[in-house]
N, C-alpha and C positions, 0 to 999 in steps of 0.2 A: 292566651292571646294568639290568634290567627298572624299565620306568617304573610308579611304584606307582599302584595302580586303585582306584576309588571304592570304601568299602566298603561291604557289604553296605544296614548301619544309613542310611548319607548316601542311595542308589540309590532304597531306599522311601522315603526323606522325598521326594525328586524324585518317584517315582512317585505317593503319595498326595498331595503339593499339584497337583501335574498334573491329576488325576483330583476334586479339589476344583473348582479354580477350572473346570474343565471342569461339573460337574453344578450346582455353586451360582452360577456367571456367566452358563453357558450361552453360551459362546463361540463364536465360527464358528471351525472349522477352520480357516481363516487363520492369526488369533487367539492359538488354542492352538499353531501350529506354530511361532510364533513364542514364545511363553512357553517353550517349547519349546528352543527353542534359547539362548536367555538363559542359563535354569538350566543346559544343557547348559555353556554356557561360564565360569558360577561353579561348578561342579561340577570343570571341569578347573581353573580356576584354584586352587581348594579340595587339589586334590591334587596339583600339583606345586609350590605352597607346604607340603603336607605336614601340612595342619590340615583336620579334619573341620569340614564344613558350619555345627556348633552352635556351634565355636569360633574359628569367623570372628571377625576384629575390626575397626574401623573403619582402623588402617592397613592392612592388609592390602587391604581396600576399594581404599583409596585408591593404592595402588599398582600396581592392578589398570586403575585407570583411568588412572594416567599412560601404562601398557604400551599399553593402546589406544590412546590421543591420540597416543603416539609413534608407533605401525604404523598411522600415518596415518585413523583410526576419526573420526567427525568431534563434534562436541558435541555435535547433536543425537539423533544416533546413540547415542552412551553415556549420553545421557540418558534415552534410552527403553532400554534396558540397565537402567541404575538404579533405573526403574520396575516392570518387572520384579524385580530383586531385591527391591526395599525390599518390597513385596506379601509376597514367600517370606519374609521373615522377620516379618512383622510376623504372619502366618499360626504362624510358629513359636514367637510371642510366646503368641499366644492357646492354643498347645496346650499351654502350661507350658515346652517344651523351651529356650527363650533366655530372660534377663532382659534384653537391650536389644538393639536392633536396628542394627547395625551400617554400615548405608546409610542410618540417616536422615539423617546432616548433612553426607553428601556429594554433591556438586555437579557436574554435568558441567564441563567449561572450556565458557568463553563462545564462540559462535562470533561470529566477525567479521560487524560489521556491514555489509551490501553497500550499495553506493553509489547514493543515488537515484539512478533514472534520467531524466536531464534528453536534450533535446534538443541538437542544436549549433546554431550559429545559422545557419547556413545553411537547417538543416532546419525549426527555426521561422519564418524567413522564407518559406518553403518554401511551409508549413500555413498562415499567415495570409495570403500573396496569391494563391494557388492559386482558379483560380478555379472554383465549385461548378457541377457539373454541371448544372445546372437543363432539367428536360424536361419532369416532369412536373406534373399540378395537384393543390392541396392535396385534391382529393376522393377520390383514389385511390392516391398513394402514400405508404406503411408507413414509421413510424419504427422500423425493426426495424435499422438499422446496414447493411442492403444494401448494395453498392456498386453503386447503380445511380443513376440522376436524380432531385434532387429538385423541389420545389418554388420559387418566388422566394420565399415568406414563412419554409418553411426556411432556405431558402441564409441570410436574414439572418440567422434567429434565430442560427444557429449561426454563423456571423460574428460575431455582438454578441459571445457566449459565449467564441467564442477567443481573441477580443480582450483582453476583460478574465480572462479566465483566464491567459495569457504576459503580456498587458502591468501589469496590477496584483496578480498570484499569489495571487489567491485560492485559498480554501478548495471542494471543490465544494460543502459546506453553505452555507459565506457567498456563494456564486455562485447558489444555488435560493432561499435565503434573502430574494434583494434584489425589493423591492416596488416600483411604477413608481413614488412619490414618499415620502417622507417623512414623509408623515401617518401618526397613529396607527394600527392598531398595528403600525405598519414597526420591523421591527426593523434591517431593509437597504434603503439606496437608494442612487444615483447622483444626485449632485447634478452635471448637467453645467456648470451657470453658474459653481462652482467647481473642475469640471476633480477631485471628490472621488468617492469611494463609501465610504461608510459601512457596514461591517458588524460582526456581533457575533459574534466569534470562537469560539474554544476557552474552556470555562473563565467564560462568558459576559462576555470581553474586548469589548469595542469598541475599535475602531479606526479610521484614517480612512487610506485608500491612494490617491495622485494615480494618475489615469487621463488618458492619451496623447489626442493627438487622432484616430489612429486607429479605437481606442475610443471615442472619442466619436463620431464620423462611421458607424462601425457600429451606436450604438446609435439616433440619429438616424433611421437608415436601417431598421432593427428594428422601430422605434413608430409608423412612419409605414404600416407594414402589419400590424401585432399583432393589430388589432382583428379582422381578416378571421377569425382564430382563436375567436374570444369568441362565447357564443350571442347570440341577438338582444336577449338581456334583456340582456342585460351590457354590450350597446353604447351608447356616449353618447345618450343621448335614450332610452333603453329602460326598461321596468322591475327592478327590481331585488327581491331578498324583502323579505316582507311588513312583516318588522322594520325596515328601510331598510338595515341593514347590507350593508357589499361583501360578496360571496363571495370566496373566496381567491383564485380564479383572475382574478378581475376584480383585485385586485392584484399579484399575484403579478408581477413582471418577464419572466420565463421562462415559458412555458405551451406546451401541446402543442396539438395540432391539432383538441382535444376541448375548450378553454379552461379544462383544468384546468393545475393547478401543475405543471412540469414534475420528471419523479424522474430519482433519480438514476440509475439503469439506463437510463433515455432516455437521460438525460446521454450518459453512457457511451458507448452504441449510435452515438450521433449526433457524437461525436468520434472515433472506431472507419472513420465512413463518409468523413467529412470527410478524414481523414489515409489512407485507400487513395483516395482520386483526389485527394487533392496526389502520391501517388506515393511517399508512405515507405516504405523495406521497415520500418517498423518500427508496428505500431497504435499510435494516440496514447491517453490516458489523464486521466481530468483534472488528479489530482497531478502526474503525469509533466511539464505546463504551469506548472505552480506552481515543480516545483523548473528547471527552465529559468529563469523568468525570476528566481527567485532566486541560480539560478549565473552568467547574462548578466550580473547588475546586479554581482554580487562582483566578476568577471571588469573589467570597465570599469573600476568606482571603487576595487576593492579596498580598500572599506568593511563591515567587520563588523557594525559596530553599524546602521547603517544597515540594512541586508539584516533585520538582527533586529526591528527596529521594524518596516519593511516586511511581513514575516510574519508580525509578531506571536507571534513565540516569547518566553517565559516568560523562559528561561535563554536563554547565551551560547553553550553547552555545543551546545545542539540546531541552530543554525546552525553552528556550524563545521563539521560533514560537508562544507559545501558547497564550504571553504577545498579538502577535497579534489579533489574535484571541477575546482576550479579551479587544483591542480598536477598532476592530470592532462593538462588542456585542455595548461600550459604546459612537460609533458616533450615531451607529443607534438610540440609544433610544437619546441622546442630537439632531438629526434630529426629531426624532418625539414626542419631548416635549417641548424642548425650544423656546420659540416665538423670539426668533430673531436667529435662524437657518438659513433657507434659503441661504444653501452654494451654491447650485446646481443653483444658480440664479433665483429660484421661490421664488417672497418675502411672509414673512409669514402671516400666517392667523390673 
C-alpha cells in the first residue's frame, strides 16, 4: 500500500506560512531552512497519523513528541521543534482556519540537569600553590588572561582571590563586591581578626563565611602591595574628591591596575591565566571554585545542611546536586579499589 502524501490543501498552508514568516520576519536563510524543516516533519507526522494539518489535536502533539524523545531527539531539540510549530498554528489561528492551537500546552521533557563542574582536589591544591609566574612589571603587562608573566602585585591579587574563592565559595559578585573594611557603604568585607567575610548574597541575603588561614595570609600579602595600584590621590596621605567621599576603587578590595574596581571579565581572564601555568588541562572559572569547595567540604563532613548555610542557598533542593557529585567522587574511587568492582563488565584484577 503506498504511503498517503500531503494533500494539496495542508502543502499551501506549508507553502504560504513559509513564505509569511519569510517576508514579515525577514529571516536569514538559516532561519527559514530550519523553519523549514520543523514543518516539513509536522507535515509527515500529520500524514502518517492520517489527520490534516487543521485537525491536528493536542494528543496527537504530544505523541509526536514522545516518538522523538524515544529516537533519542534531545529536549532541547524538541523544544525548538515546538517553537516552530506553535508559531504555524497560532498563524493559523489568526487566519480563521483553527480555533485552538494544539501545541500550546505542550512541553519538551526536561533535560538533565549537568553536574557542576567542580575541581578534584588534587587539582585545586594544584591551582592554589602553583606558583605564579612573575616576570613582568605592573607597567607593561596586560590583564588580558595571556599565559605569559605576571606582575608580583598580580601574582598576589590573584592569590588573595583563589584563596577565598575554593576556600570560602564565594559568589564572583560577593568576591568583587568586598570592600577593604567594613565602613559604610561596604556592603562586603573581610574581617581578618575574626577569621570572617561578610558578603551580601543572592536575593540581598547576607551572610557570614569562615575564611582559612591561607586566605588570610594571601590577603595579608595582597594589601600590603594594593596601593601600588591606586592613583596618587587615592593613596594614604593623598587627595581625595572635592566631596571628601572615597572613590570606589579606593574601596573596592579587588582593583585592576588602573585602581579601578576589578570586573568580572578581568575576573575571569585572570583565573583563566592562573590555572594554564598551575598546569590544568582544564581553564578554571570562578563558579567552577565555588562548587569545589562546596563538593570538598560535603565530600569530608558529609554535611548538607552545613554546605547550604555555607553558600547560602535558599532551599535544600539546590545544594543537593552536590550530594552527586559526591557519589560520583565515591564510585570512582570503589571502581578503582575494590576487587570485586567490575561493574562496567570487565572482571577484576
Amino acid at each position: 500500500m503506498a504511503e498517503p502524501a500531503l494533500s494539496p490543501a495542508d502543502a499551501e498552508l506549508v507553502r504560504r506560512y513559509l513564505q509569511h514568516v519569510q517576508v514579515e520576519k525577514r529571516l536569514a536563510a538559516r532561519t527559514l531552512a530550519l523553519y523549514t524543516i520543523d514543518l516539513n516533519k509536522l507535515a509527515a507526522a500529520a500524514v502518517t497519523a492520517r489527520v490534516a494539518l487543521t485537525a491536528v489535536q493536542t494528543h496527537h502533539v504530544r505523541r509526536w513528541v514522545a516518538q522523538m524523545h524515544a529516537g533519542g531527539r534531545s529536549g532541547r531539540g524538541i523544544a525548538l521543534i515546538l517553537s516552530g510549530w506553535r508559531g504555524f498554528y497560532v498563524w493559523l489561528g489568526r487566519m480563521g482556519l483553527m480555533a485552538h492551537n494544539p501545541v500550546q500546552d505542550v512541553r519538551a521533557p526536561k533535560a538533565p540537569k549537568p553536574l557542576p563542574k567542580a575541581l578534584g582536589v588534587d587539582e585545586a591544591m594544584q591551582l592554589v600553590t602553583a606558583p605564579a609566574r612573575v616576570g613582568g612589571d605592573h607597567g607593561t603587562t596586560p590583564e588580558d588572561g595571556v599565559n605569559g608573566p605576571i606582575d608580583a602585585v598580580q601574582a598576589a591579587r590573584d592569590q588573595c582571590m583563589v584563596e577565598l574563592l575554593y576556600g570560602s565559595g564565594l559568589r564572583l559578585g560577593e568576591l568583587l563586591g568586598l570592600d577593604v573594611n567594613g565602613a559604610p557603604p561596604a556592603v562586603g568585607w573581610v574581617d581578618a581578626d575574626a577569621a570572617e567575610v561578610h558578603v551580601l548574597g543572592k536575593g540581598s541575603k547576607r551572610r557570614t563565611v569562615p575564611v582559612g588561614g591561607p586566605a588570610l595570609q594571601a590577603l595579608a600579602t595582597w594589601m600590603a602591595v594594593r596601593d601600588q595600584w591606586l592613583p596618587v590621590g587615592g593613596r594614604p596621605g593623598g587627595q581625595i574628591d572635592g566631596a571628601g567621599a572615597l572613590a570606589d576603587g579606593l574601596r573596592a578590595l579587588f582593583i585592576n591596575r588602573r585602581g579601578k574596581r576589578l570586573s568580572p571579565q578581568q575576573t575571569r581572564l585572570a583565573l583563566r591565566q592562573r590555572s594554564l601555568q598551575a598546569g590544568l588541562a582544564t581553564p578554571v572559572h570562578p563558579h567552577m571554585l565555588r562548587h569545589s569547595f562546596a563538593s570538598h567540604v560535603l565530600q569530608s563532613s558529609g554535611d548538607l545542611r552545613a554546605v547550604q548555610e555555607l553558600l547560602g542557598h535558599a532551599h535544600i533542593a539546590t545544594t543537593q546536586v552536590y550530594t552527586r557529585l559526591d557519589f560520583q567522587h565515591l564510585a570512582k574511587a570503589y571502581d578503582a579499589a575494590h576487587p570485586r568492582a567490575g561493574r562496567k563488565g570487565t572482571p577484576p584484577k
